[in-house]
C-alpha positions, -999 to +999 in steps of 0.1 A: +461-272+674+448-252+645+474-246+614+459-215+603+446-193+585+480-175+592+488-140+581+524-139+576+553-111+563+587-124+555+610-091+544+648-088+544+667-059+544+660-053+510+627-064+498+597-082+507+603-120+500+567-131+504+532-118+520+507-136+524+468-128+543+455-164+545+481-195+547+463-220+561+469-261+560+440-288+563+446-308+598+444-347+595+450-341+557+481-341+531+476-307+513+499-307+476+510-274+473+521-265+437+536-232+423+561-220+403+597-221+420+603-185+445+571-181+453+574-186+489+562-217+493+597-233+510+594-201+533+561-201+540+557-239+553+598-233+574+583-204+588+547-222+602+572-248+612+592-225+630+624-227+612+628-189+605+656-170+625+638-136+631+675-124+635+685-125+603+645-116+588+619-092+593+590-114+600+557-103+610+532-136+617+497-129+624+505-089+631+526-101+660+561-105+664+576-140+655+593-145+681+557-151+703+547-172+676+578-194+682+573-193+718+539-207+715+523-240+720+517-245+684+554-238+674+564-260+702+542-293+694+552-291+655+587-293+663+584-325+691+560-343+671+568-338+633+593-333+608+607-311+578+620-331+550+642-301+529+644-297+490+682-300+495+695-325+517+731-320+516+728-290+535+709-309+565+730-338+568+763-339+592+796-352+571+808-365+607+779-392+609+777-418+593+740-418+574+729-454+597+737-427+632+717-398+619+689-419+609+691-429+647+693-401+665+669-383+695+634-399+693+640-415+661+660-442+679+631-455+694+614-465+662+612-505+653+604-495+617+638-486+601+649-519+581+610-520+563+610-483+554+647-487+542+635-522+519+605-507+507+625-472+500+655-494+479+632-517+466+649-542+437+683-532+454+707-562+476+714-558+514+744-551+513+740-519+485+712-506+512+742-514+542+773-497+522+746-466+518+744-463+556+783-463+566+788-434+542+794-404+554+779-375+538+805-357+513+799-339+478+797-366+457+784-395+478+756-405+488+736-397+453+711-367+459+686-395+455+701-412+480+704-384+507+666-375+496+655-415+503+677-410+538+657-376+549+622-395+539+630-424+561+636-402+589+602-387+584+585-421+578+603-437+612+589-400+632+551-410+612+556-443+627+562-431+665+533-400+661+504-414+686+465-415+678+455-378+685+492-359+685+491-326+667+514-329+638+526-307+606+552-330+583+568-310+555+582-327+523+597-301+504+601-313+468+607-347+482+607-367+446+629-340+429+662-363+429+645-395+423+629-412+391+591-421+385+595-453+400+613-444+432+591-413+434+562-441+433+573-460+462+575-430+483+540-424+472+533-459+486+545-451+520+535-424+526+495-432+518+506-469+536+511-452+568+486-422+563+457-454+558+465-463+593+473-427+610+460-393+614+482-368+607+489-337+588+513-333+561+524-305+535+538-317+502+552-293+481+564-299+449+564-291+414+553-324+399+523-318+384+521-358+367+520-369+404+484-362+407+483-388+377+497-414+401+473-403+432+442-406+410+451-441+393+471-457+421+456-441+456+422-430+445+400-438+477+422-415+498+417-386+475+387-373+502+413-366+523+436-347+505+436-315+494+456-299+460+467-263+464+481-236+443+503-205+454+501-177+432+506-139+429+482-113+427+487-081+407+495-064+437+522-086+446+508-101+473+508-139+476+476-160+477+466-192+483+438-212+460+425-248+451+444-264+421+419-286+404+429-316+400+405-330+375+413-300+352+451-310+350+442-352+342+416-334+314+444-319+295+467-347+300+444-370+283+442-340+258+480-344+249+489-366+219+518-376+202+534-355+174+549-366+143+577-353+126+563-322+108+596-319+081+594-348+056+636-348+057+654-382+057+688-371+067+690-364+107+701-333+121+717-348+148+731-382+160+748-396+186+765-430+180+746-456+206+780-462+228+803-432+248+827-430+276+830-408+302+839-407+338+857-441+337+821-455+330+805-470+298+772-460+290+742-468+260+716-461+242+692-483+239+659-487+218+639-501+244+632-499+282+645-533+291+682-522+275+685-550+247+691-536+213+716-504+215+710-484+190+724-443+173+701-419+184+688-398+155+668-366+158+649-352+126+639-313+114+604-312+136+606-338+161+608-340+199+626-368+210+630-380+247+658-398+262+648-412+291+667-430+324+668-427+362+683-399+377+721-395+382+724-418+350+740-401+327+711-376+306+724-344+316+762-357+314+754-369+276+735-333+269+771-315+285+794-338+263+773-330+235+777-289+244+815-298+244+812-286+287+827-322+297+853-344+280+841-375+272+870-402+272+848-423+241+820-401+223+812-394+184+783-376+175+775-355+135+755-324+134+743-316+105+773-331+083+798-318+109+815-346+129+826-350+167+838-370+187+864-370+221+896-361+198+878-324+188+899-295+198+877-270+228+877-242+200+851-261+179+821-255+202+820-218+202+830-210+166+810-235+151+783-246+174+774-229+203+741-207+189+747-217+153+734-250+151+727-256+186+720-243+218+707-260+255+684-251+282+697-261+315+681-275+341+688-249+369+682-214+352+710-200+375+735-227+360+734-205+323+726-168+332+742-137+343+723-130+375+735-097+378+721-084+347+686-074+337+664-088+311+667-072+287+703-072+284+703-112+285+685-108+256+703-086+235+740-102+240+732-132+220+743-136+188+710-126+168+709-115+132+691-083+147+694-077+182+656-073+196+642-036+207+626-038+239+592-035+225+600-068+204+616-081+231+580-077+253+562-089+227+582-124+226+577-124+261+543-113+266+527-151+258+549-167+289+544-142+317+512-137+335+530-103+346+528-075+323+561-073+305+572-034+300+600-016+301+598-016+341+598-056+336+629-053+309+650-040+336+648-061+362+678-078+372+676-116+369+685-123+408+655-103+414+634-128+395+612-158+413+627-193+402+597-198+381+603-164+362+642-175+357+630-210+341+613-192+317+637-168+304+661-194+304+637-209+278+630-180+257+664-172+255+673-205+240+640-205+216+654-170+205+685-184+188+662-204+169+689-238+167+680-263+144+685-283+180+677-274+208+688-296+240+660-291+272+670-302+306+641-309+323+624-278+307+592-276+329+614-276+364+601-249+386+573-240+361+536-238+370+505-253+356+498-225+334+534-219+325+539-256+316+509-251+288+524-221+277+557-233+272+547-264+258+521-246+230+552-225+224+578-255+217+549-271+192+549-240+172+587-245+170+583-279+159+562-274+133+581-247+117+613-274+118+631-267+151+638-301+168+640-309+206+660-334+225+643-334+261+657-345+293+628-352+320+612-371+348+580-361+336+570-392+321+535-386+321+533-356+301+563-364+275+555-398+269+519-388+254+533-357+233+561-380+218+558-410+195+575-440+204+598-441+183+616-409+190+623-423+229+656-436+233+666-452+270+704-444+284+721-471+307 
């Protein structure tokens, strides 16, 4: 079975979505595809897959129609013999199963591997947690997205475990750690290569995690001949391409990053956050160190970064809303710069006195804070700025973080038309351009590319040295823990 090189066109009825001459995926290998979010990567891997409905798309696939292509041999032995683990879960999961019958159905019955996967998957957790998981049925708010993402995996791991010497496979995890913390996103690492030591097959993972290649090359270094890192990018012309991504360039300038110091010599905190707060009917901490025994006030100083760290659905981006006055918080008190907070605080206070004054927050998911429907340039010029920018200003601030030339053609683009990459960063900029003493960033680097990671993170240094200060909400671990001291990392439980 060959997988490639494919030459595919995906249009709708509006515009091309992605268009690409040579997509092609290593057999017998796992292949990390990185890129920033929109490029086409989801699209490209569902449509060599066969997932596309050439109903609803114009698809052209190696200058044929797509409908032969799904017709074929290759389409045919992909779908019997693999399986497509998808960025979102929740839309792939039946709320009239129970989780322990969908991890059981068609073929995937027949595998005798279901309670180690499950152990290894919910590692430090009882029985009887990893039992309540599987007689939930799938609704909104439970399972976890961590959860749903672990149940999706083990399906893939049990269909791994039934593939036989020789089968022609293509496995797809789409951004398969995004829910889950380092450690969790570790033990799936462990699986994966545990069962790839021992079978020959071909998997595509896609993700946006950088910092994992950290993990391959200390932890799984003698399987790194038979893997390959690659990169999806766009040409000038617009055309999609595919190239290597070197791996021992990105490890280089992680051992390049080092910890910066507070660069304003300024005793008195602009921000802090007293170590205990309600919310949800739950009670949560802050805590000095990783093992949770000394809870202590976080404090943030003019020209720091400071990183609160915990595992996902813990509480970060809950804390980071509370402190944006967007949730309630039943227990909270926090003092920006002399002004006091806390759960008693009337709604009004936010907007008139913080909300782009003294601080402002860059959300996880760019669509979460902007108007989609308008263009860029007009995102830019309804904040409250002193001077509202012209558009040749406004290119000039963008210029650094785009590898696009940014014109007036660029300015007026409207932000749905944007790639998820492109969104992330003027969801950035447009935060950096109120120029907050604080600045709150939820997972900042999400959906961001190698070189748009440096960019942005040379950009937030110059920030910090001229006294802007950072609170930053990640999983990247690996990159934040080296750029930030110690003593600025606070742990939430």
């Amino acid at each position: 079975m060959s997988l490639g090189p494919f030459h595919i066109r995906i249009k709708d009825r509006s515009r091309n979505l992605v268009s690409i001459d040579k997509f092609e995926i290593a057999e017998h290998k796992i292949t990390f595809l990185f890129g920033e979010s929109g490029i086409g990567k989801t699209m490209l891997a569902k449509a060599v897959y066969g997932l596309l409905d050439p109903a609803l798309l114009d698809i052209s696939f190696n200058h044929s129609a797509y409908h032969s292509y799904l017709q074929s041999g290759t389409a045919k032995e992909i779908q019997q013999n693999s399986f497509f683990v998808f960025q979102e879960p929740s839309s792939h999961l039946n709320p009239l199963l129970s989780l322990r019958e969908q991890l059981r159905e068609g073929s995937l019955a027949q595998s005798s591997a279901e309670a180690p996967i499950l152990n290894h998957l919910w590692q430090d957790s009882e029985t009887s947690e990893i039992e309540e998981i599987l007689n939930t049925f799938p609704r909104p708010y439970r399972p976890s997205g961590g959860e749903k993402q672990r149940i999706l995996l083990a399906m893939a791991f049990k269909k791994i475990q039934l593939l036989k010497s020789g089968q022609p496979s293509f496995f797809v995890l789409d951004e398969p750690t995004g829910n889950l913390d380092n450690h969790s996103r570790n033990l799936v690492m462990e699986l994966i290569f545990q069962f790839f030591r021992h079978k020959s097959f071909t998997l595509l993972f896609i993700t946006h995690d950088y910092s994992i290649i950290h993990e391959i090359f200390t932890q799984h270094r003698d399987l790194t001949e038979r893997m390959e890192f690659k990169e999806l990018f766009r040409q000038e012309s617009g055309q999609t391409a595919l190239r290597p991504f070197s791996a021992e360039q990105y490890l280089r300038w992680e051992q390049r990053l080092t910890p910066h110091v507070q660069s304003v010599k300024n005793d008195n905190a602009v921000f802090s956050i007293r170590s205990s707060f309600s919310v949800f009917g739950k009670n949560l901490h802050i805590y000095r160190d990783a093992r949770h025994r000394e809870t202590v006030d976080l404090e943030i100083y003019p020209g720091s970064f400071t990183y609160l760290k915990a595992p996902s659905g813990a509480g970060k981006t809950t804390l980071a809303k509370i402190t944006m006055g967007l949730i309630k918080a039943e227990k909270f008190s926090a003092q920006i710069k002399g002004r006091r907070f806390n759960e008693t605080t009337p709604v009004a206070f936010w907007p008139k006195q913080i909300w782009g004054k003294e601080l402002s927050m860059v959300f996880q998911h760019a669509d979460e804070s902007l108007n989609l429907k308008a263009d860029i340039y007009q995102t830019f010029a309804a904040l409250p700025l002193i001077k509202i920018p012209t558009p040749d200003t406004l290119a000039a601030l963008l210029d650094p973080i785009f590898a696009e030339k940014v014109d007036a053609a660029f300015l007026k683009k409207k932000l749905f038309e944007l790639s998820g990459g492109q969104k992330q960063r003027i969801n950035i900029m447009r935060s950096l351009a109120l120029s907050t003493k604080l600045t709150i960033l939820d997972e900042p680097l999400n959906g961001l590319d190698f070189h748009s990671i440096q960019r942005i993170l040379l950009l937030l240094e110059e920030k910090r040295r001229s006294g802007n200060a950072f609170l930053i909400i990640s999983h990247n671990d690996d990159i934040f823990e080296k750029l930030i001291p110690a003593g600025n990392i606070y742990y939430l439980a």
